[in-house]
N, CA, C and O of each residue as an XYZ file, in Angstrom:
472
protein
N      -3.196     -6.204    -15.234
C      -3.266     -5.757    -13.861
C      -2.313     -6.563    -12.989
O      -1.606     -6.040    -12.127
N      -2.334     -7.952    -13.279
C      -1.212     -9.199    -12.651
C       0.147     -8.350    -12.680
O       0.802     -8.246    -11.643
N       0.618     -7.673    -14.008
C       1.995     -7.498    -14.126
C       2.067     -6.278    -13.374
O       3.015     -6.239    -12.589
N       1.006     -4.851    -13.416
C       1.690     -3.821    -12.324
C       1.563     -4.365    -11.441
O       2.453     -4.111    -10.630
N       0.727     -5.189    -11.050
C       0.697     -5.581     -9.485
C       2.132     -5.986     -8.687
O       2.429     -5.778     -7.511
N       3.020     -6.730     -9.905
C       4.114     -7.892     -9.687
C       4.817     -6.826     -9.852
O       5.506     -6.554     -8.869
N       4.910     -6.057    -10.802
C       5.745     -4.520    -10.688
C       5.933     -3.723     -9.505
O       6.941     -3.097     -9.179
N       4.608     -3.848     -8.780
C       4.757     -2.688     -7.863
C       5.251     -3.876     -6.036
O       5.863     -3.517     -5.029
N       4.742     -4.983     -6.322
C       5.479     -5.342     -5.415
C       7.432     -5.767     -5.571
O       8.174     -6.136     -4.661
N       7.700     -5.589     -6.705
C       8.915     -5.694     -6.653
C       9.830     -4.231     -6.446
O      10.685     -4.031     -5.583
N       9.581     -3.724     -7.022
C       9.495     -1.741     -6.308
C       9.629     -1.916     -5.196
O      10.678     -1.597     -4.637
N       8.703     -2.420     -4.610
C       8.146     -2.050     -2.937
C       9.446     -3.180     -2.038
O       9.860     -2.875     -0.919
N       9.936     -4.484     -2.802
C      10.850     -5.144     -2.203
C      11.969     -4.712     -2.384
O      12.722     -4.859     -1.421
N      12.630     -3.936     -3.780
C      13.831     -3.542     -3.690
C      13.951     -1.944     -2.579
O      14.988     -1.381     -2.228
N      12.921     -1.664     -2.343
C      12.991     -0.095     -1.225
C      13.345     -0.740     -0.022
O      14.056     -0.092      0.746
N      12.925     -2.139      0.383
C      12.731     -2.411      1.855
C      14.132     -2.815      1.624
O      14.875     -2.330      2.478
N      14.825     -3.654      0.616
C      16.302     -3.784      0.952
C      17.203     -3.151      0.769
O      18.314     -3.659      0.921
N      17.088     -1.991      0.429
C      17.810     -0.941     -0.093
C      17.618     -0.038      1.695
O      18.692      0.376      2.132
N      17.027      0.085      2.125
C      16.846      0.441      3.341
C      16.798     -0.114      4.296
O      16.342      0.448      5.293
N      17.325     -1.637      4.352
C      18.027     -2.347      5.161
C      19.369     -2.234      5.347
O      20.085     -2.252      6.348
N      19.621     -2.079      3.840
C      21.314     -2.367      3.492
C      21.949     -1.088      4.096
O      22.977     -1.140      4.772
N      21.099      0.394      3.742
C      21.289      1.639      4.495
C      21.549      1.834      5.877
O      22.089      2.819      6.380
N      20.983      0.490      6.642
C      20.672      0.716      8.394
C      22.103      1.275      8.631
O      22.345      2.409      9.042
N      22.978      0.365      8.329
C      24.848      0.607      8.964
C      25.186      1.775      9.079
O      25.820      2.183     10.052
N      24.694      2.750      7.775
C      25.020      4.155      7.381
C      24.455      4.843      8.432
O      24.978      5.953      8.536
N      23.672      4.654      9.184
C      22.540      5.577     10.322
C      23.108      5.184     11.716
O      22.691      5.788     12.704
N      24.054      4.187     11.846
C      24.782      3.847     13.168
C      25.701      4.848     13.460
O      26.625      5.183     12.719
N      25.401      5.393     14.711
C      26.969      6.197     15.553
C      26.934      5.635     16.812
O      26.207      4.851     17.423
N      28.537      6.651     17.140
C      29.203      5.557     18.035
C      28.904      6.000     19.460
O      28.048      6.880     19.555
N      29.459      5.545     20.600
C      29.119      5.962     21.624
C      29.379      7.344     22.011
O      30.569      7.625     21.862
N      28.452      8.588     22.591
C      29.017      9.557     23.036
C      29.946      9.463     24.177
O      30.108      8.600     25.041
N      30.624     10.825     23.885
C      31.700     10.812     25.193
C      31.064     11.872     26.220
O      31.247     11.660     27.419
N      30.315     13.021     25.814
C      29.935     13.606     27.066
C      28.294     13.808     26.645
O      27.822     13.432     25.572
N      27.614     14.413     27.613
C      26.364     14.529     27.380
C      26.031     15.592     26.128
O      24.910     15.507     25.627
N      26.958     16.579     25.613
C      26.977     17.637     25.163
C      26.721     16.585     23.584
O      25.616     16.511     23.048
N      27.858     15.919     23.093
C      27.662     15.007     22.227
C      26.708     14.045     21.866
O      26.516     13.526     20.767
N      25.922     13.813     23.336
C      24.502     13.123     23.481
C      23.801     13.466     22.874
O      23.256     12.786     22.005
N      23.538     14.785     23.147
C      22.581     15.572     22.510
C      22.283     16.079     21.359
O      21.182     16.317     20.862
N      23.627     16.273     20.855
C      24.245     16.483     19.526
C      23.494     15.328     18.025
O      22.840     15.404     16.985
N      24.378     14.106     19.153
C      23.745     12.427     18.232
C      21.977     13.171     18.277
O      21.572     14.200     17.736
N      21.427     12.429     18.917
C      20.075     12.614     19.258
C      19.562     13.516     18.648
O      18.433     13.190     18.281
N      19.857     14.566     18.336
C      19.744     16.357     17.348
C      19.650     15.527     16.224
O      18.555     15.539     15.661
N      20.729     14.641     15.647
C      21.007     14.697     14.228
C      20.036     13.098     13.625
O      19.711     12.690     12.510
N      19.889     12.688     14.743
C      19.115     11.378     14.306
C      17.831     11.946     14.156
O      17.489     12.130     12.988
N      16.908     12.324     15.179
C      15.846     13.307     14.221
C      15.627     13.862     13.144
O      14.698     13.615     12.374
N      16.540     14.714     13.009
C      16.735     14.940     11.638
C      16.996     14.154     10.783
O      16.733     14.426      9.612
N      17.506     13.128     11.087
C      17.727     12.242      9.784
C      16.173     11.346      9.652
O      15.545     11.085      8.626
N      15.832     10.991     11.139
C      14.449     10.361     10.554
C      13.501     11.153      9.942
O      12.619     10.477      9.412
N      13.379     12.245      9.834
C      12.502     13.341      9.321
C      12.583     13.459      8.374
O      11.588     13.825      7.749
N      13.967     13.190      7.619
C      14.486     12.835      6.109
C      13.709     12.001      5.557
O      12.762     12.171      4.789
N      14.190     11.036      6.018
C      13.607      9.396      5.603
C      12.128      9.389      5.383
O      11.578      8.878      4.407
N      11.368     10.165      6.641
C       9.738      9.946      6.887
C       9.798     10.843      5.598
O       9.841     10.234      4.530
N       9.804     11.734      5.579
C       9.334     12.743      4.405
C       9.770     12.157      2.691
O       9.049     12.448      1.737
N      10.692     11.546      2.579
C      11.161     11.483      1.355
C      10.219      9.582      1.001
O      10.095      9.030     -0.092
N       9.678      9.004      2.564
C       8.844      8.050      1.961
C       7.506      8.111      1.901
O       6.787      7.243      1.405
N       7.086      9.302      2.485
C       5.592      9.943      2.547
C       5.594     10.594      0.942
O       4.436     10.564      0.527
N       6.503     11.152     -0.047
C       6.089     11.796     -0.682
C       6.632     10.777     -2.040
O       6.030     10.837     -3.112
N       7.331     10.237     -1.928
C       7.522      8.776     -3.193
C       6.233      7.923     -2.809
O       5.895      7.112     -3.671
N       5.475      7.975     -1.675
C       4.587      6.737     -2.094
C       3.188      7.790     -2.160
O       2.210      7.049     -2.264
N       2.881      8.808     -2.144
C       2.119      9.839     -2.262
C       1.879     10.022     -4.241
O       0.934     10.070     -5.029
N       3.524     10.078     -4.299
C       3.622     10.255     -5.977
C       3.425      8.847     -7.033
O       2.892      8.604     -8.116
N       4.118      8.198     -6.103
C       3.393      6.304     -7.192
C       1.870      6.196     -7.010
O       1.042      5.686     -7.763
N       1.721      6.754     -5.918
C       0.004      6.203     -5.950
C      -0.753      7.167     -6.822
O      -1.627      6.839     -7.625
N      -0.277      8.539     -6.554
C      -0.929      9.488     -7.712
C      -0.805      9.212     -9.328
O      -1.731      9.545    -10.066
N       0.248      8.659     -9.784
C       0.939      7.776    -11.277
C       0.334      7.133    -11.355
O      -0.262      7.008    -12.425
N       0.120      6.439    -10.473
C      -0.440      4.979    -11.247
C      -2.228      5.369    -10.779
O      -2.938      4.625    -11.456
N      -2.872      6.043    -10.099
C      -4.481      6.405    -10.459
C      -4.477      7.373    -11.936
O      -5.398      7.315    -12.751
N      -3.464      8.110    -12.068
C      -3.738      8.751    -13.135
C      -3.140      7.829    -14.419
O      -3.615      8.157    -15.506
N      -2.408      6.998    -14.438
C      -2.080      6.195    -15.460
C      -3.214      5.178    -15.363
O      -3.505      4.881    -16.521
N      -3.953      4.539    -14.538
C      -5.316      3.885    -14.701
C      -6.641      4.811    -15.480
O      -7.203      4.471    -16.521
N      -6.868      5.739    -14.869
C      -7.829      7.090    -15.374
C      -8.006      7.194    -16.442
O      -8.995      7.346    -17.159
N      -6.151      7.037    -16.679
C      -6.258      8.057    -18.376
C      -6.484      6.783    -19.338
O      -6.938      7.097    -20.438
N      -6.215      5.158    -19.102
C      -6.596      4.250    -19.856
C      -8.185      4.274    -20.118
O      -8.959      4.458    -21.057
N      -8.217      4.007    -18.868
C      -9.887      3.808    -19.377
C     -10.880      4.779    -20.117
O     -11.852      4.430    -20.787
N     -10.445      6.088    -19.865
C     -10.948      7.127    -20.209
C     -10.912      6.983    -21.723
O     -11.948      7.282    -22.318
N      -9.681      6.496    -22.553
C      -9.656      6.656    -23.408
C     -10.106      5.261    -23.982
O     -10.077      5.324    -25.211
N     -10.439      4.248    -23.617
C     -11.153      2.981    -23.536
C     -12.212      3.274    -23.669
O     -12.891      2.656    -24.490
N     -12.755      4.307    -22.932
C     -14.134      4.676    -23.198
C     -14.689      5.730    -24.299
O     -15.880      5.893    -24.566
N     -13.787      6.293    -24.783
C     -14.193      7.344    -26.016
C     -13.536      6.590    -27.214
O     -13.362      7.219    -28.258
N     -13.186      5.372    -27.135
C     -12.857      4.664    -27.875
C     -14.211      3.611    -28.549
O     -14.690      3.511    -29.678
N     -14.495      2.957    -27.280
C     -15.935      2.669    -27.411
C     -16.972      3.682    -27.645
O     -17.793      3.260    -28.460
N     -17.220      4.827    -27.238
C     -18.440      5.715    -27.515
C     -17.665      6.874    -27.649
O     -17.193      7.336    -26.611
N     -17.320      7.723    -29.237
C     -16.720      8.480    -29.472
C     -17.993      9.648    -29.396
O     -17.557     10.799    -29.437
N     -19.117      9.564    -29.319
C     -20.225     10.159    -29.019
C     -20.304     11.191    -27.862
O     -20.781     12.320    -27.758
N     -19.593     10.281    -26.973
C     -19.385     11.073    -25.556
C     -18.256     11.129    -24.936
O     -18.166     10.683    -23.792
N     -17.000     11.790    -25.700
C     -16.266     12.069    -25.789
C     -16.150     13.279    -24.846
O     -15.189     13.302    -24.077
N     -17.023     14.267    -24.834
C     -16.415     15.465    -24.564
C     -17.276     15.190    -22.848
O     -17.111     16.047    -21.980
N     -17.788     14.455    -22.678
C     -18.541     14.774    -21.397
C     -17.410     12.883    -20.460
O     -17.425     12.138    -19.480
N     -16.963     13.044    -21.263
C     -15.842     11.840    -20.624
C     -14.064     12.852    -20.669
O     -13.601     13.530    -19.753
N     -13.706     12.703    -21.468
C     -12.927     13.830    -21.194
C     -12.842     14.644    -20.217
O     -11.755     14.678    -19.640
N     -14.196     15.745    -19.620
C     -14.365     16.318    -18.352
C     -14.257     16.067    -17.288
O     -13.909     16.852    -16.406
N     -14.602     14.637    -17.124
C     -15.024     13.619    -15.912
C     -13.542     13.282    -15.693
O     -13.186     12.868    -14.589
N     -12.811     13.412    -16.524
C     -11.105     12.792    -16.743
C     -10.271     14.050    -16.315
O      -9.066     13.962    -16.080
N     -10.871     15.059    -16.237
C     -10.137     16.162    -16.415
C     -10.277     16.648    -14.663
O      -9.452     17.229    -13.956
N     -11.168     16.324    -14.454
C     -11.782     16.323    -13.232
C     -11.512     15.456    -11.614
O     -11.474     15.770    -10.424
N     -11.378     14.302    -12.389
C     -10.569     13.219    -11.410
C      -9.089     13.158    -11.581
O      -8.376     12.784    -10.649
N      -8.629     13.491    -12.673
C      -6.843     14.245    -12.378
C      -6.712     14.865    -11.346
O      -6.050     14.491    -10.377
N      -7.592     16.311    -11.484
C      -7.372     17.718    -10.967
C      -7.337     16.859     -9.489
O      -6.224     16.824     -8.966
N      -8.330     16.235     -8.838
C      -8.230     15.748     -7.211
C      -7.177     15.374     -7.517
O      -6.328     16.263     -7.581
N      -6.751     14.036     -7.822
C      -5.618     12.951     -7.553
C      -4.258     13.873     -7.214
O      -3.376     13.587     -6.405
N      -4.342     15.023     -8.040
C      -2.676     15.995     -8.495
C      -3.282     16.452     -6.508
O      -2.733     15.997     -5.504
N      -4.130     17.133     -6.518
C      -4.696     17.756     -5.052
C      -4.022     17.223     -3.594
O      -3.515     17.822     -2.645
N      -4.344     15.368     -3.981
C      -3.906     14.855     -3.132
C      -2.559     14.641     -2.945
O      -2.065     14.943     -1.858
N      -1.696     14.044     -4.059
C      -0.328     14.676     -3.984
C       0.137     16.042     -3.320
O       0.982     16.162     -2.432
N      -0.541     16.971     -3.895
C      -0.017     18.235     -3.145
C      -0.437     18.688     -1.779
O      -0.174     19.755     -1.225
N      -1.240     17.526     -1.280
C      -1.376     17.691      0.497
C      -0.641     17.162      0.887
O      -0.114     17.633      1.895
N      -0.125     15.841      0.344
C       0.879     14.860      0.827
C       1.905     15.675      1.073
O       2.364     15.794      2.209
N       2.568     16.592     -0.399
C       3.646     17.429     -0.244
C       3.515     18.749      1.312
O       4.399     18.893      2.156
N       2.612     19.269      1.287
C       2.390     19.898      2.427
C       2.268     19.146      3.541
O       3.153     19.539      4.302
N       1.795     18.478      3.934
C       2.429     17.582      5.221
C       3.685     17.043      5.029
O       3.800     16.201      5.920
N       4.436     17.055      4.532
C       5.927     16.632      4.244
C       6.750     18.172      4.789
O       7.814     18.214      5.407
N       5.855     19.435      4.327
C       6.315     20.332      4.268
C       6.319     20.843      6.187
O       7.000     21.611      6.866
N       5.194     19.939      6.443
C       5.069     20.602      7.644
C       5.688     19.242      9.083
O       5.592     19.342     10.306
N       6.204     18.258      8.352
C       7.406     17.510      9.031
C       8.348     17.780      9.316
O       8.964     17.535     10.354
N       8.780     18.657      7.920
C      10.248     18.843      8.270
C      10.275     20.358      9.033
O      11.358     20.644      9.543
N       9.206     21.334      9.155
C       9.573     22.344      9.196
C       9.139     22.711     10.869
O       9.498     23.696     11.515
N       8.504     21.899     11.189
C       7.432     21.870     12.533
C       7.723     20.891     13.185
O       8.148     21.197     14.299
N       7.682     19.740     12.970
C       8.040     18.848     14.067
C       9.394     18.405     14.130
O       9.755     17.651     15.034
């Protein structure tokens, strides 16, 4: 558990500098008339709407991976230990996927409704 832990905070440190190092790329320059104002301002929205959405749905999808890569260990930890009750563990497994995938795919629909609505 120590090592995903150390895994997932090193993940989580190379995103924050990787999206530091990005800031420069998101700089423009001064407008010249208001028409261009507006223009900038148009396109920076859009670009944060990018960004929000594409980090709402990578951390939507690691968190869904790694509950279902926990799930499916133990699950099979446990029909390992009691091959008896196998089939009524299995279900229970089959069952707490089906949400976890659920919640991903709300995540994706509010992503859907970032970019398309606000």
């Amino acid at each position: 558990m120590k090592q995903l832990m150390k895994k997932i905070f090193v993940l989580a440190g190379v995103l924050v500098l990787a999206l530091s190092l990005a800031a420069p790329a998101f700089a423009a320059g001064e407008p010249e008339s208001q028409q261009a104002a507006s223009q900038v301002q148009e396109d920076n929205t859009i670009g944060l709407k990018a960004i929000a959405a594409g980090v709402a749905v990578g951390v939507a999808a690691a968190g869904g991976a790694v509950g279902m890569g926990l799930a499916t260990a133990k699950s099979t930890e446990s029909i390992a230990r009691q091959p008896e009750a196998e089939g009524k563990i299995r279900t229970m497994l089959m069952l707490g996927l089906v949400f976890i995938e659920t919640a991903i795919i709300y995540a994706l629909l509010v992503v859907i409704l970032i970019i398309f609505v606000l």
